[in-house]
N, C-alpha and C positions, 0 to 999 in steps of 0.2 A: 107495761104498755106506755105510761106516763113517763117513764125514767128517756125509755127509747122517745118517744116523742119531743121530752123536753132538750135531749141529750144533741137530735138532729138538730132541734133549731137553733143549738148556739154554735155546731158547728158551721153551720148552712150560714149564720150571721157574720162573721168572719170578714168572707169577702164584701160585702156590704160596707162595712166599717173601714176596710180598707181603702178606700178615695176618701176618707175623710180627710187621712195623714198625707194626703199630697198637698203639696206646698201651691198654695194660690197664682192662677192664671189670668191674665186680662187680658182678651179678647183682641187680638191684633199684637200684640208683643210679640216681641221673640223669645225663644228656647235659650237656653244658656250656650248652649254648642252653636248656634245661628250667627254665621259672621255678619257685620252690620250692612245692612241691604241701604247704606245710602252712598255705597263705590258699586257704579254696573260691571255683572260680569255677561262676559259675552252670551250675547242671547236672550240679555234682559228685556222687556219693555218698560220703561220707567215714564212718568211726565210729574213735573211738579202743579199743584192742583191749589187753586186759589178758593176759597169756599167763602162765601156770605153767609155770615148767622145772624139770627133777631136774638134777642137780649136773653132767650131763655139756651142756647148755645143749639138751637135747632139749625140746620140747614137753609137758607132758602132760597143761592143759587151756587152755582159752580161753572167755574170758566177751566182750559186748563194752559199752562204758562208750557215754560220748555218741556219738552218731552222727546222720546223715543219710542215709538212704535207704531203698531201694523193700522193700517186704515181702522176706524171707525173704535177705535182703541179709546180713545179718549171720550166718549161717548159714554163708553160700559164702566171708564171708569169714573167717572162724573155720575152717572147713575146712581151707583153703590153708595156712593158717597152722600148721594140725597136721601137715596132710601132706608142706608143704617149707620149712616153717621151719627155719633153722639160727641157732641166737645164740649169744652168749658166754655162757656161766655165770654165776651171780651169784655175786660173789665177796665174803666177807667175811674180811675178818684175813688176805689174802692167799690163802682157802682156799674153793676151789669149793663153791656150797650152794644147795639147793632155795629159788628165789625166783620172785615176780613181775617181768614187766618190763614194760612201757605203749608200746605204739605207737600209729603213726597210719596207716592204711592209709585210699587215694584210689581210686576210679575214675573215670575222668577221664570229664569232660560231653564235650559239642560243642564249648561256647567254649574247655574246656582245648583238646581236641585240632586246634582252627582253632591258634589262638595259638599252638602248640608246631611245627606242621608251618611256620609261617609265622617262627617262628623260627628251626629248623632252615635252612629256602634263606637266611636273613640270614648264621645262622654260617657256613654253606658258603660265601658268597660274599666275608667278611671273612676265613676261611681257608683261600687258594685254594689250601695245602700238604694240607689234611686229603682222604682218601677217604672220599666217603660207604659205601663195602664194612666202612667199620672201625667204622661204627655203625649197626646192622639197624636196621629201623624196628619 
């Protein structure tokens, strides 16, 4: 009964251990297959987004600069951006300080999101070492 119990749980542990070996992701990057989202393709909504941070690289307002998109667009995306923004500090003279910083935030069309998915099965099939488990869609 021991053998069988202990036998299950290292098989059963396996997949567990397995997202260990997936190679680290940061939150907002891109995928390796992910062509770079600062050329629009058609369909995009894009704006570039100006952010005010206090010294500790918090948010604490947002304007948004050029852009492209649908009414109230810039709104949701100024929001996000207050809500879970995290940046570096602007640092001057070696010494953290209340600044702006200028991004560029994308919401992807239909042709981004054909072209990425159809990228995706290309990466995966040129690295037939990687799990798709180690990259959510």
């Amino acid at each position: 009964m021991w053998k069988l119990l202990i036998a299950t749980s290292v098989l059963m542990s396996g997949p567990l251990f397995a997202a260990d070996n997936c190679p680290p992701h940061e939150p907002g990057a891109a995928y390796p297959w992910q062509a770079s989202s600062d050329k629009p393709m058609p369909g995009d909504q894009w704006a570039w987004l100006y952010v005010d941070l206090d010294a500790t690289g918090k948010p604490k307002n947002c304007k948004v600069g050029e852009h492209k998109y649908e009414p109230e667009m810039g709104f949701w995306m100024c929001r996000a951006v207050m809500a879970a923004g995290q940046y570096d500090p602007v640092m001057k003279d070696g010494v953290a300080v209340e600044g702006t910083i200028k991004r560029y935030m994308t919401v992807a069309g239909r042709a981004r999101k054909r072209a990425d998915e159809a990228a995706r099965r290309q990466w995966f099939k040129d690295h037939p070492g990687e799990r798709p488990s180690c990259y959510p869609e």
